[in-house]
N, C-alpha and C positions, 0 to 999 in steps of 0.2 A: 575752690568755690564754684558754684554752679549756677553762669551766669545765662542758662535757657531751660528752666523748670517751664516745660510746653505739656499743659494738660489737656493732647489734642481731642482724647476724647473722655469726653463732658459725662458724666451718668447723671439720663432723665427719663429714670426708673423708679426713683425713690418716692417713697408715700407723700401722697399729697397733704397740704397743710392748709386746712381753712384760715381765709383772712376775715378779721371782718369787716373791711372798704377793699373796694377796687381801685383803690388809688394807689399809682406806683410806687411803691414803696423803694424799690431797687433805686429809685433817684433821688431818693431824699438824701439830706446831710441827716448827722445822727441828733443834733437841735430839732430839724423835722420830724425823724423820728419820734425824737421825744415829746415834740407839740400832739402829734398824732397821738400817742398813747395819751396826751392827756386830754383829749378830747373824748376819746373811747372812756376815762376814769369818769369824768365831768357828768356822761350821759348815764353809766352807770349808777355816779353819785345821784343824781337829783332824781334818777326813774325811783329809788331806795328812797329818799326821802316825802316823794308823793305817796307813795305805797304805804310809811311811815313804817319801814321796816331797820330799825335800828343800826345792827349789826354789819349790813351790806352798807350802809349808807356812810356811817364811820368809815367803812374799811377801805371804800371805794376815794371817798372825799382825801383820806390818809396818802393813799398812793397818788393822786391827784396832785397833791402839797408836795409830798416827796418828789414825783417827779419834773413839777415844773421846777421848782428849788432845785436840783440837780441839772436840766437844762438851764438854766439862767446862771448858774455857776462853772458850768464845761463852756457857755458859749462866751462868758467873759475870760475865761482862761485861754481859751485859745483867740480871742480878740487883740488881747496883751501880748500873747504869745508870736504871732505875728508885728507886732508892733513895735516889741521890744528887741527883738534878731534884728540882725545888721546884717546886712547881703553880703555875699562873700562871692569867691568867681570859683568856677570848676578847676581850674589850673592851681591855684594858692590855697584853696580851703583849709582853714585849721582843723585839726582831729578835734571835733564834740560839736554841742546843738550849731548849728550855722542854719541859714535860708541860701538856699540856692535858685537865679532865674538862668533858663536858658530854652535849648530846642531838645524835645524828644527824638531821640534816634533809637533803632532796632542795638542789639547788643550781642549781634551773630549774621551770618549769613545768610541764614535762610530767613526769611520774615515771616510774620506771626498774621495770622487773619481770626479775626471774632468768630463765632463756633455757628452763629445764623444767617448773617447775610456775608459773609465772606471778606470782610473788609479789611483793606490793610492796616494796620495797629502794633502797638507797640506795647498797649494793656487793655483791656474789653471786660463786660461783667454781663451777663443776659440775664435776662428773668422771663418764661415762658408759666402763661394760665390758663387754666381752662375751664369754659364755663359748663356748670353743674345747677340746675336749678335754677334760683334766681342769684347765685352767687359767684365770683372768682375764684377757684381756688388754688396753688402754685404748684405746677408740677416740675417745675424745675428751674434750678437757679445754679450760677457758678460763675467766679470770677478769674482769670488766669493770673499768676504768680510768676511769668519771666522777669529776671533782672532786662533792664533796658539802659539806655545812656543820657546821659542829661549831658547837650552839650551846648558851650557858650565862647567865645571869642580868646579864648585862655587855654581850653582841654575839656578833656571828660570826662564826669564822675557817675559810675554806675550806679543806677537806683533800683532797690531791691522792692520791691510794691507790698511784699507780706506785712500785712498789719497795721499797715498807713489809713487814713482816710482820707478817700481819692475823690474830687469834686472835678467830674470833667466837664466840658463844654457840649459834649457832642452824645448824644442822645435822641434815640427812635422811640417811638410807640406805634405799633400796626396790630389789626385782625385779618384774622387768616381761618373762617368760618366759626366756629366755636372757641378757638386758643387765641391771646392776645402775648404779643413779643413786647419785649422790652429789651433796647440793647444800649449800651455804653461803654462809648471807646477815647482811644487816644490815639490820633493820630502822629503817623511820621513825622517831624519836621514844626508840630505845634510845638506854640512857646509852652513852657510850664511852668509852677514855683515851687520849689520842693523844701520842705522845715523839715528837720529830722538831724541824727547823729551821723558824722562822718567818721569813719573809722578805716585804716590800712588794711589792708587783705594780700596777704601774699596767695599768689594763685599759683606757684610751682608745684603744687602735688594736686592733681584732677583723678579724683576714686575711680578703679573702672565702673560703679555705679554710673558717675555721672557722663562717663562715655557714652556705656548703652545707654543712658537716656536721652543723651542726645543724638546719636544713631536714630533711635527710635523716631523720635523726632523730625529729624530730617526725611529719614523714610517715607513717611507718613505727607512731609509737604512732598515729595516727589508724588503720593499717588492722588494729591489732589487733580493733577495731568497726564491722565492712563497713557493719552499718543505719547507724549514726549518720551516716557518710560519706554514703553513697547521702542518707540525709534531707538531710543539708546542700549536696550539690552534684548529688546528678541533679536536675537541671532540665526534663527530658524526660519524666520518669516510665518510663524502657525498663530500670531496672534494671541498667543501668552505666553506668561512668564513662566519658564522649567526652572525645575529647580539648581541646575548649575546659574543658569541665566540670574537665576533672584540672589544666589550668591555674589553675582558678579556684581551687581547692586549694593549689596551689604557691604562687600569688601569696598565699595568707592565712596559710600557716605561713610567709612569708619576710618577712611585716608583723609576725606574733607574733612572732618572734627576733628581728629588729630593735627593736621595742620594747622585749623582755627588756634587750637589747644596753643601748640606751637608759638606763633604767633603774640597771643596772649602772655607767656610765659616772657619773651623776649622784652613786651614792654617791662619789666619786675611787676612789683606792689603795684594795687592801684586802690584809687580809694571809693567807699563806698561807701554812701547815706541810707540807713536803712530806718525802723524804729528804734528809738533811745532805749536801751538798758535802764535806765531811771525813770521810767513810766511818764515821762511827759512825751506833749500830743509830738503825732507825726500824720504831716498835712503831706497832699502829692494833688495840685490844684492846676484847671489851667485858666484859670482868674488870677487878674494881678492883685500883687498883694493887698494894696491898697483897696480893692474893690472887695477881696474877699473878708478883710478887716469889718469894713463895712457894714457887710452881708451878716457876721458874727453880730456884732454891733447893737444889731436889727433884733436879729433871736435874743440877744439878753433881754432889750426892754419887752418884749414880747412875753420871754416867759416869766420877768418881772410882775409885769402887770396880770397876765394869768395867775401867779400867784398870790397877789394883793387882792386880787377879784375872790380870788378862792377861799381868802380866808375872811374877808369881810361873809361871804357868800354864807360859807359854813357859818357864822356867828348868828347872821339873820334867820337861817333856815332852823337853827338848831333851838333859839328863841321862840321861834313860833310854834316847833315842835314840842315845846317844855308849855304854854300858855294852852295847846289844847288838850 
């Protein structure tokens, strides 16, 4: 298993995608999300219903219902869902859904930094805009995918971040002339709460795939610090790296992973929380439970009530539109 998927570099080349608010979207939970799309339905609805154009007004007001009903349904589920797991420790966790609290740790030697302001982490997600007109529009976003460790007063269970829904603490917003950054991370050493499946992983067979990926990897953190490199492998004193020299490079980050590798194997099995196989949620938060219970809590009556709104809404509007 491949416990340092490092996607050190980011492609933010891809076509741009109009939003229509400039409101950070990279930070929302997917409840916000979903309130945000229903505010964009809502506006569509009732522009359609002054215009008294039918068909847009139906269609708009339809996905409105639908998706506050769907937010008020995900945010009681996962309300419950929280509420109802019983904490378990990193060291004893039973194989299936458990909640896990502890401290974030790196899950390899080399550490991980966010792709914009450099920062140490242990997971990070940017979102980079740029303004066009009088509008936002994304030119690039990406979130990294290392396994990391979650550890606590028991041992350590590695957390695989693919497909979870991550609510961190620690989140930027800056401009930088025309482009506006958005960055969010998780640092070293913060507590975290992790709900998801714990499952065994024997880690005795590492693919040379995941070698050179982590070669690559490592590489790549050495040339974040060209002196240190050049001290440690120009052997010429000319200021760059030849090509026996860059070897002599490769060959000592592919003995350092190897050893990790090593290492890894000697502990045997270890166990690993990632998302459930049976499609229930998988939260990776650094809110306590309890607070973020809460926070769910909040979005249901929320899109509750947006949906009681919407449908009363639609009865009166649709009334008035039948009497003229």
């Amino acid at each position: 298993m491949d416990l340092a998927r490092n996607p050190n570099t980011l492609d933010i080349s891809r076509p741009m995608l109009t939003l229509p608010d400039p409101r950070p979207l990279a930070a929302l939970t997917r409840p916000g999300l979903m309130a945000f799309l229903a505010s964009i339905c809502a506006i569509l609805a009732l522009e359609a219903f002054a215009r008294q154009v039918a068909v847009p007004a139906v269609a708009s007001a339809a996905v409105f219902l639908v998706v506050t009903f769907l937010g008020w349904t995900g945010s009681v589920a996962r309300r419950d869902a929280i509420r109802d797991t019983a904490t378990s420790t990193a060291g004893s966790a039973a194989l299936g859904y458990v909640e896990l609290l502890g401290q974030a740790q790196s899950a390899s030697q080399h550490v991980l930094r966010s792709q914009v302001r450099k920062r140490n982490c242990v997971w990070c997600r940017y979102l980079i805009e740029r303004r066009v007109g009088g509008a936002w529009v994304v030119q690039s976003s990406a979130a990294t995918e290392d396994c990391f460790l979650l550890r606590d007063g028991t041992g350590d269970c590695v957390v695989d971040p693919e497909g979870a829904e991550i609510i961190p603490r620690n989140r930027r917003v800056w401009r930088e002339f025309d482009q506006r950054f958005h960055e969010l991370w998780i640092e070293p050493g913060e507590r975290l709460y992790v709900l998801g499946e714990v499952t065994s992983v024997s880690d005795t067979a590492d693919s040379p795939a995941d070698v050179s990926q982590d070669v690559s990897s490592l590489l790549s953190e050495w040339k974040q610090d060209p002196q240190d490199l050049l001290r440690r492998y120009d052997q010429n004193g000319n200021g760059i790296l030849e090509e026996t020299e860059w070897q002599q490079a490769r060959h000592d980050a592919q003995a350092t992973v190897e050893r990790e590798y090593r290492s890894r194997r000697a502990v045997g099995p270890i166990n690993v929380i990632r998302k459930p196989r049976d499609g229930r949620r998988y939260l990776i938060s650094a809110y306590e439970p309890a607070q973020l219970a809460h926070r769910f809590a909040l979005w249901a009556w929320l899109h509750l009530g947006l949906f009681v709104a919407g449908c009363v809404g639609i009865l009166l509007l649709t009334g008035a539109m039948a009497w003229k």
